[in-house]
VOPAGU-2260 file (C-alpha; in pm, 1 decimal, decimal comma):
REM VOPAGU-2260
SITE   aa  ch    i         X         Y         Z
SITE  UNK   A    0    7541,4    9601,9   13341,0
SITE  UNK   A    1    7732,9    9683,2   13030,7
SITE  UNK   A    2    8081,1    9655,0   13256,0
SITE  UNK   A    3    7968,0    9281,8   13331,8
SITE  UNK   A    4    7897,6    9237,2   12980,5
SITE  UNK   A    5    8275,5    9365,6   12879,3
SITE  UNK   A    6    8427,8    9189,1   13147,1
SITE  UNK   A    7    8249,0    8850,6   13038,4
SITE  UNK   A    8    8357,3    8945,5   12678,8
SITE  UNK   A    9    8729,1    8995,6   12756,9
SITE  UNK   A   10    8727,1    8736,6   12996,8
SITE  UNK   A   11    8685,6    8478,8   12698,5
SITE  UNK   A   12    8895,5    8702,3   12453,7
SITE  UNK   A   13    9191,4    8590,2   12718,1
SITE  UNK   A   14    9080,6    8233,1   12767,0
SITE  UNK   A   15    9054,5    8170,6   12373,8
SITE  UNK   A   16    9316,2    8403,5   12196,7
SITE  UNK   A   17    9592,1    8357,7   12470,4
SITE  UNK   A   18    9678,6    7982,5   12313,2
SITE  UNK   A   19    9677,1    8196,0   11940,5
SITE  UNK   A   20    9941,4    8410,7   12088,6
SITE  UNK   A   21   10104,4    8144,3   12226,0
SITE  UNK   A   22   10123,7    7933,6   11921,9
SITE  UNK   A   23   10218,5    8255,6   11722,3
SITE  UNK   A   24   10521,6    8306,2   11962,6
SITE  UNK   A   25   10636,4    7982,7   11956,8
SITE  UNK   A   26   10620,3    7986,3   11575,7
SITE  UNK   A   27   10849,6    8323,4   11603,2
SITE  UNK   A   28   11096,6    8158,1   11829,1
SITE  UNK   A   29   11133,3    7864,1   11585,0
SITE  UNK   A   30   11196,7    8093,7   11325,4
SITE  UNK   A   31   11467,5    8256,8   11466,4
SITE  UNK   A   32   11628,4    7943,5   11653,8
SITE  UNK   A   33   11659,9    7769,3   11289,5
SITE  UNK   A   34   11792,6    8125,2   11149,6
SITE  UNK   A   35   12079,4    8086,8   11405,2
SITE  UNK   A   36   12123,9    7715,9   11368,9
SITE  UNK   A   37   12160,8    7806,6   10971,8
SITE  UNK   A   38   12407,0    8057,7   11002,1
SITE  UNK   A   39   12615,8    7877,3   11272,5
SITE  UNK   A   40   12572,8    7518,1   11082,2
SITE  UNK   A   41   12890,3    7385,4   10835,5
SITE  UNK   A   42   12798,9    7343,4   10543,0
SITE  UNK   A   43   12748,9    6984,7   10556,3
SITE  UNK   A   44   12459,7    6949,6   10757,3
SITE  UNK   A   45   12345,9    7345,0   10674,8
SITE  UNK   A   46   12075,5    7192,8   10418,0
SITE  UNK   A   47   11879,6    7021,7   10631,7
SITE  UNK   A   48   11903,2    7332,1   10879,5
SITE  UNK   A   49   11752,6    7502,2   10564,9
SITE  UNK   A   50   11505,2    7333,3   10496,3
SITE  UNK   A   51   11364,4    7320,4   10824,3
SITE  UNK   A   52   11409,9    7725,3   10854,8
SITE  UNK   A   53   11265,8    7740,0   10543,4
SITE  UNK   A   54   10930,2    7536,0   10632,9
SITE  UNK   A   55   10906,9    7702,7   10975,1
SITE  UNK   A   56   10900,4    8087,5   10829,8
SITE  UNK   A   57   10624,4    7952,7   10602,5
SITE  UNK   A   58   10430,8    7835,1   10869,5
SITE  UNK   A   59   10452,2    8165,2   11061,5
SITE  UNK   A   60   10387,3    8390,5   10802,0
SITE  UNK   A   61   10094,9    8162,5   10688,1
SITE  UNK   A   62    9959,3    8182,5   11082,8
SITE  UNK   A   63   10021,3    8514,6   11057,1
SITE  UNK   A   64    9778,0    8593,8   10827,6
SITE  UNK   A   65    9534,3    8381,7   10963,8
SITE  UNK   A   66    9530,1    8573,9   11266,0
SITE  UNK   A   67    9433,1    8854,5   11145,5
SITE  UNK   A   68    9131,8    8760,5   11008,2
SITE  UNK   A   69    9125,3    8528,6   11311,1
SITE  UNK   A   70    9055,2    8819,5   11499,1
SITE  UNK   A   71    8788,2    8959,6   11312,1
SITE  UNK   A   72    8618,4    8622,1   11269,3
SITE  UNK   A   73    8639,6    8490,0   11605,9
SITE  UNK   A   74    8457,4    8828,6   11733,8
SITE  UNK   A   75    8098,6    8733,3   11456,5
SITE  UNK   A   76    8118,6    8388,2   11551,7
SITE  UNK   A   77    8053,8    8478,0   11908,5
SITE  UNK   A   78    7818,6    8742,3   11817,9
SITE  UNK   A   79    7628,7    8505,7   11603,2
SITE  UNK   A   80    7615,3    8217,0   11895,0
SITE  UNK   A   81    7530,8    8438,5   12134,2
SITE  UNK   A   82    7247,5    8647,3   11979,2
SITE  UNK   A   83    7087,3    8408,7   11736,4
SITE  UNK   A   84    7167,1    8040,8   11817,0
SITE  UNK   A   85    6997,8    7871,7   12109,8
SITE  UNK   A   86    7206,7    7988,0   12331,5
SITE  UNK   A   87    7039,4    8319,6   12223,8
SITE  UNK   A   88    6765,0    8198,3   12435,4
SITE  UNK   A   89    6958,8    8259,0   12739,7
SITE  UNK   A   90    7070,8    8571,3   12635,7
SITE  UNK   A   91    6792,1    8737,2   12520,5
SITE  UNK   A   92    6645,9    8636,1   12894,3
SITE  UNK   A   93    6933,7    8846,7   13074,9
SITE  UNK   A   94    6837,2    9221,5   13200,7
SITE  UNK   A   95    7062,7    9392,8   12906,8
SITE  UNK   A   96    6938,9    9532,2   12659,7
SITE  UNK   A   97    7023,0    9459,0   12289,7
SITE  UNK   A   98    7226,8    9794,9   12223,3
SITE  UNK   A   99    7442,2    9715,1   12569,3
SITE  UNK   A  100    7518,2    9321,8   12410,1
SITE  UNK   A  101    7611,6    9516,3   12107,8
SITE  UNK   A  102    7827,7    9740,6   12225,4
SITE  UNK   A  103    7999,9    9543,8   12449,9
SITE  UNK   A  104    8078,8    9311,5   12167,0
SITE  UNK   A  105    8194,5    9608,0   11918,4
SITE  UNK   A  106    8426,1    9729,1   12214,3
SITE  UNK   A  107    8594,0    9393,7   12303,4
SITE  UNK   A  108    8615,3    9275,5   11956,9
SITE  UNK   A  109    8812,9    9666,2   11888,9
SITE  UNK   A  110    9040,7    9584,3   12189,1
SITE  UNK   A  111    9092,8    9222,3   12061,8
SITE  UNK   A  112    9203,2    9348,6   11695,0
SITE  UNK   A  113    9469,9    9602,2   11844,0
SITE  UNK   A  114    9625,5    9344,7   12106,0
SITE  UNK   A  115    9660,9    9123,0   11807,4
SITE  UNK   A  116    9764,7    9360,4   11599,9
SITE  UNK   A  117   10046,4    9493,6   11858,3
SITE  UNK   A  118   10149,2    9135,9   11915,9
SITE  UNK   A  119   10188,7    9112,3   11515,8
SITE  UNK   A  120   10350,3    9439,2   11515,5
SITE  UNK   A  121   10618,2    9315,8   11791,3
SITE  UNK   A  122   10668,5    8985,1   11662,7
SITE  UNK   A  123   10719,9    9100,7   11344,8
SITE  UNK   A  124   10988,2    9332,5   11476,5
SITE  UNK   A  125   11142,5    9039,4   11691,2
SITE  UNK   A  126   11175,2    8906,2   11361,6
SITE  UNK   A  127   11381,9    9121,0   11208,7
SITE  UNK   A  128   11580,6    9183,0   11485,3
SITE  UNK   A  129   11680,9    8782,9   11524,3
SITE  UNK   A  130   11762,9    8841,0   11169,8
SITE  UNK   A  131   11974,7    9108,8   11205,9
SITE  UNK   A  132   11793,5    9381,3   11104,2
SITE  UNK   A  133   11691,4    9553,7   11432,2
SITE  UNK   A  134   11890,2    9881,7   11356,5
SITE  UNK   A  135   11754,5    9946,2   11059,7
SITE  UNK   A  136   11369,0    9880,3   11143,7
SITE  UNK   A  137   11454,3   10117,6   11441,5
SITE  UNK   A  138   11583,3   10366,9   11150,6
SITE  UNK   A  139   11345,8   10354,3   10922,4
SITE  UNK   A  140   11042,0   10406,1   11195,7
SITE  UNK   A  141   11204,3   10680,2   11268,4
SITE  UNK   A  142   11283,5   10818,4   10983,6
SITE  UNK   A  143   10856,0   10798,5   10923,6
SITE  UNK   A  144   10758,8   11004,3   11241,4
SITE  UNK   A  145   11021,6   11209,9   11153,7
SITE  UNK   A  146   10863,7   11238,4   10831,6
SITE  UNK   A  147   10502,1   11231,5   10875,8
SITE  UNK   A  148   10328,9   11543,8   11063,9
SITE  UNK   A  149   10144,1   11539,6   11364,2
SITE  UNK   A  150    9836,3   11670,6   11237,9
SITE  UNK   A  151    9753,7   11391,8   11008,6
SITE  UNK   A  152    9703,1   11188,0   11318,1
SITE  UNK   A  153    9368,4   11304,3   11446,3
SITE  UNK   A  154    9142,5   11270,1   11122,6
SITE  UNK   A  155    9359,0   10938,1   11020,6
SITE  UNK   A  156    9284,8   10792,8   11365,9
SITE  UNK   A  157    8879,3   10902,9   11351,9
SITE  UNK   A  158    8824,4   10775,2   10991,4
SITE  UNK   A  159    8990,4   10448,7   11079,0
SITE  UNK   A  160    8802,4   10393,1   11396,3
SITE  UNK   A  161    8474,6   10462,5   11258,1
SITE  UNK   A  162    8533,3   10251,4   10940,7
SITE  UNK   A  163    8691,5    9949,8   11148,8
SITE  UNK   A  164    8331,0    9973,3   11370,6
SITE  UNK   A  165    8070,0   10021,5   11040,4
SITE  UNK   A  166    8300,0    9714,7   10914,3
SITE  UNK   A  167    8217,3    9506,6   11241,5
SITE  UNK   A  168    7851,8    9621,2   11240,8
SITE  UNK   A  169    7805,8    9508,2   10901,8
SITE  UNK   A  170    7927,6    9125,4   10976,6
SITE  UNK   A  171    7746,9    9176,3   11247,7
SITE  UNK   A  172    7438,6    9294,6   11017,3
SITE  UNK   A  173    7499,6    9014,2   10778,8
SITE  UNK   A  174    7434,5    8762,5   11044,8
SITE  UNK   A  175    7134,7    8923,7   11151,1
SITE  UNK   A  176    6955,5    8945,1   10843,5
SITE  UNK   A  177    7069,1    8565,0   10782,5
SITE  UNK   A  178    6948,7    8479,0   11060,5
SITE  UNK   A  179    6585,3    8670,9   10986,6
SITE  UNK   A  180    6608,9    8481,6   10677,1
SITE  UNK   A  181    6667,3    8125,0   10757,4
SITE  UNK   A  182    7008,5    8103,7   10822,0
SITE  UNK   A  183    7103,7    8163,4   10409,1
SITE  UNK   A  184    7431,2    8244,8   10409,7
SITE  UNK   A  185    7500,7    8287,3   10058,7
SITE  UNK   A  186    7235,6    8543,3   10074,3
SITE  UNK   A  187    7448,4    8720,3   10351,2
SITE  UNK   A  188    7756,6    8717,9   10157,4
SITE  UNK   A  189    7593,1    8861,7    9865,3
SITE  UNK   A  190    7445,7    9153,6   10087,0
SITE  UNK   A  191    7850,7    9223,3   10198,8
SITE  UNK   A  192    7969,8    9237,8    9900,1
SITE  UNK   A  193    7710,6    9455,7    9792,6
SITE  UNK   A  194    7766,1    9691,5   10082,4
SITE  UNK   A  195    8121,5    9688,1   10024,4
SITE  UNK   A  196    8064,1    9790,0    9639,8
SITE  UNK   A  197    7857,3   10059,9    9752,8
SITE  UNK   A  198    8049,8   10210,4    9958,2
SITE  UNK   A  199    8386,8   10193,8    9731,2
SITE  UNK   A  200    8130,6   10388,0    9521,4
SITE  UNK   A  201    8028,5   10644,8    9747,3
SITE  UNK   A  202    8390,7   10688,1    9861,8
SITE  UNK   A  203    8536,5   10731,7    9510,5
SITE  UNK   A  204    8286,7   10982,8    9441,9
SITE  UNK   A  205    8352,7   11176,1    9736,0
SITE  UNK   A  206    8752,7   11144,7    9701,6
SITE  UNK   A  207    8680,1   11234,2    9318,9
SITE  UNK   A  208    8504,0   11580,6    9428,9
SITE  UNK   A  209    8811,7   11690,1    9580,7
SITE  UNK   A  210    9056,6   11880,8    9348,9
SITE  UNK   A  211    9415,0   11798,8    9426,0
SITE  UNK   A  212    9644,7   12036,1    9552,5
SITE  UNK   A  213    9904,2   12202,7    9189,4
SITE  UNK   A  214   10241,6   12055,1    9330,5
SITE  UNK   A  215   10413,0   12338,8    9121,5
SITE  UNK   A  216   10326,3   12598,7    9412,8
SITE  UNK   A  217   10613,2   12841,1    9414,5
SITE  UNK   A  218   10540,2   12904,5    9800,3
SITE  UNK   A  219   10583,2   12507,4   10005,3
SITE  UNK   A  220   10393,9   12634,9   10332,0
SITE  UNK   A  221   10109,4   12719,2   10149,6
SITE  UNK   A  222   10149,7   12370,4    9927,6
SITE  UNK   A  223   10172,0   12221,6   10304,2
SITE  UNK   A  224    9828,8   12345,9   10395,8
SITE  UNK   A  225    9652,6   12283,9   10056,3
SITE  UNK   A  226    9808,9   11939,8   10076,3
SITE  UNK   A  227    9690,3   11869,1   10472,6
SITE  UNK   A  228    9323,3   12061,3   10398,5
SITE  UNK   A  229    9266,5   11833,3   10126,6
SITE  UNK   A  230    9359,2   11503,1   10363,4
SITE  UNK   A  231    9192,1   11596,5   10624,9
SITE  UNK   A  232    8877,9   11691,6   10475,1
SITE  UNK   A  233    8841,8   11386,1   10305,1
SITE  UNK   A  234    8914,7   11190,5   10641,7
SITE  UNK   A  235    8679,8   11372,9   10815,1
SITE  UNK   A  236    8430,9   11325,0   10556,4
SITE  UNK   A  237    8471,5   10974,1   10516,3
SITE  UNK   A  238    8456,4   10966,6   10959,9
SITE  UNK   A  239    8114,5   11090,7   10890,9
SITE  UNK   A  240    7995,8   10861,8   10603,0
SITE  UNK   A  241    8111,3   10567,3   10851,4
SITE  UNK   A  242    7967,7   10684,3   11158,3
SITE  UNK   A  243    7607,0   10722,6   10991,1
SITE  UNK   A  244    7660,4   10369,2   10790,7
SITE  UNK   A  245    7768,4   10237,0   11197,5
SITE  UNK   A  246    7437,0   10348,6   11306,5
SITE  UNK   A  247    7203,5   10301,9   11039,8
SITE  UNK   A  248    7362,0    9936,9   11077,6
SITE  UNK   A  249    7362,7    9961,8   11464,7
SITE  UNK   A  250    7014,1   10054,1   11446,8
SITE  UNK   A  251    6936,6    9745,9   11167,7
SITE  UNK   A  252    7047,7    9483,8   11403,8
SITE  UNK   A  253    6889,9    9628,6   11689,8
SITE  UNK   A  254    6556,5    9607,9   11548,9
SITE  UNK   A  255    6604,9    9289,4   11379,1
SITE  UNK   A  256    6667,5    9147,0   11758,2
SITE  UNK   A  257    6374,5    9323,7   11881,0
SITE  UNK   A  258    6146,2    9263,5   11625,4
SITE  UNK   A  259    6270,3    9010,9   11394,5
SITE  UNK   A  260    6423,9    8746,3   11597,6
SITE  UNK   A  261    6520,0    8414,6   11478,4
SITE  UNK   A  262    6683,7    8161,5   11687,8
SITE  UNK   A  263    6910,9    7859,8   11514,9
C-alpha cells in the first residue's frame, strides 16, 4: 500500500511543480535572451534592452527564492489537507495506516526538494554559462572536489538527511498540534520557533564540547585526522540528535492522528 501512496504523492508532485519548473525556465531563458540582446544592441536603443534585462534577472532571482521554500511549503500544505481538513475524512477511511501516509509524504516531499534543488542547481549554471562564465564555474567546481576529501561525504550526507526529515516532521508536527488545538496558528508558529531555539541550543552545546584541533601541529597527517575526527564526530552526533528528534516527532503526530484527531 505504501507504493500506491508514493505513486499518488509523486503523481501530483509532477502535475503541480512541472508548471513551477516551467515558469522558472522560461524566466532563465529570458534572462539570457535580454543578456544577448544587451550586448549585441548599439548603444542607442541598448537602454531600453537594459532595462528590460535588468527587470527580468530580478524576477528570476526573486522566483528563485520562492521556490525553494515553495518546495518545502507546498509538501505541509498537502500534508495538512490531507490529514486534518475534511478531506481527512476520506483519508483516514483508506486501509493505510497513519505511519505509511507519513512516510510516504516525508519521502516524496525529500525527492521533491532535490529535483528542485537540481533544477536550481542547473539553471543557475545555465546562467552563468549564457553569461559567459561557464569555464570558470566548471573550474572552480573542480577545483572544490579537488579540494574537499572523500571522507567528509558520508557523515555530511547522514547529518543533512536526518536534519532535512526532523525539519519536515516538525512542520508536519506544528500542523498537528494546531490542528488538536483549534486550528491556532500563531500558537504553532510559536511552538517552531521554540523548537528551533532549542535545538540551536542543544547543538551549540554539543559543537562547544568539542575541542578544536592546535593548527600549529608540526606533523599535517596527523593535523588531517584530528581535523576529520573532530568533523565527523560532530556530524555523526548531530545524525543522532536528529534522528531521535525525527521520531520522537514521528511518533507525536502519529498519536495525535490516532488519538487526537481534529478535522477542519
Amino acid at each position: 500500500m505504501l507504493g500506491k501512496l508514493l505513486k499518488y504523492e509523486f503523481k501530483y508532485l509532477v502535475k503541480e511543480f512541472t508548471r513551477y519548473y516551467a515558469v522558472y525556465g522560461a524566466l532563465l531563458v529570458a534572462v539570457i535572451l535580454m543578456f544577448q540582446l544587451a550586448m549585441l544592441e548599439k548603444s542607442s536603443s541598448g537602454g531600453f534592452i537594459t532595462i528590460l534585462f535588468t527587470a527580468c534577472l530580478v524576477a528570476y532571482v526573486i522566483y528563485t527564492i520562492l521556490l525553494v521554500f515553495l518546495t518545502i511549503a507546498y509538501n505541509v500544505r498537502r500534508f495538512k489537507r490531507n490529514m486534518f481538513s475534511q478531506e481527512g475524512y476520506l483519508t483516514n477511511t483508506l486501509p493505510v495506516t497513519p505511519e505509511q501516509h507519513i512516510i510516504a509524504k516525508v519521502i516524496a516531499g525529500g525527492a521533491n526538494c532535490v529535483v528542485s534543488y537540481v533544477v536550481i542547481f542547473f539553471g543557475l549554471w545555465l546562467l552563468l554559462a549564457g553569461f559567459g562564465l561557464g569555464e570558470d564555474v566548471f573550474s572552480f567546481f573542480g577545483d572544490l572536489i579537488s579540494y574537499m576529501n572523500i571522507r567528509y561525504a558520508l557523515p555530511t550526507f547522514l547529518a543533512a538527511t536526518t536534519g532535512f526529515i526532523a525539519v519536515l516532521l516538525c512542520f508536519y508536527l506544528a500542523v498537528a498540534i494546531s490542528s488538536m488545538i483549534g486550528g491556532s496558528k500563531g500558537k504553532a508558529i510559536l511552538l517552531l520557533v521554540g523548537a528551533y531555539i532549542a535545538y540551536m541550543v542543544i547543538s551549540s552545546m554539543i559543537s562547544a564540547s568539542f575541542k578544536e584541533p592546535k593548527y600549529y601541529s608540526d606533523v599535517y597527517s596527523l593535523l588531517a585526522k584530528n581535523v576529520y575526527r573532530t568533523v565527523a564526530t560532530r556530524m555523526y552526533i548531530l545524525t543522532l540528535l536528529h534522528s531521535a528528534i525525527a521520531v520522537a516527532e514521528f511518533c507525536g503526530i502519529v498519536h495525535i492522528i490516532k488519538n487526537k484527531l481534529n478535522l477542519q
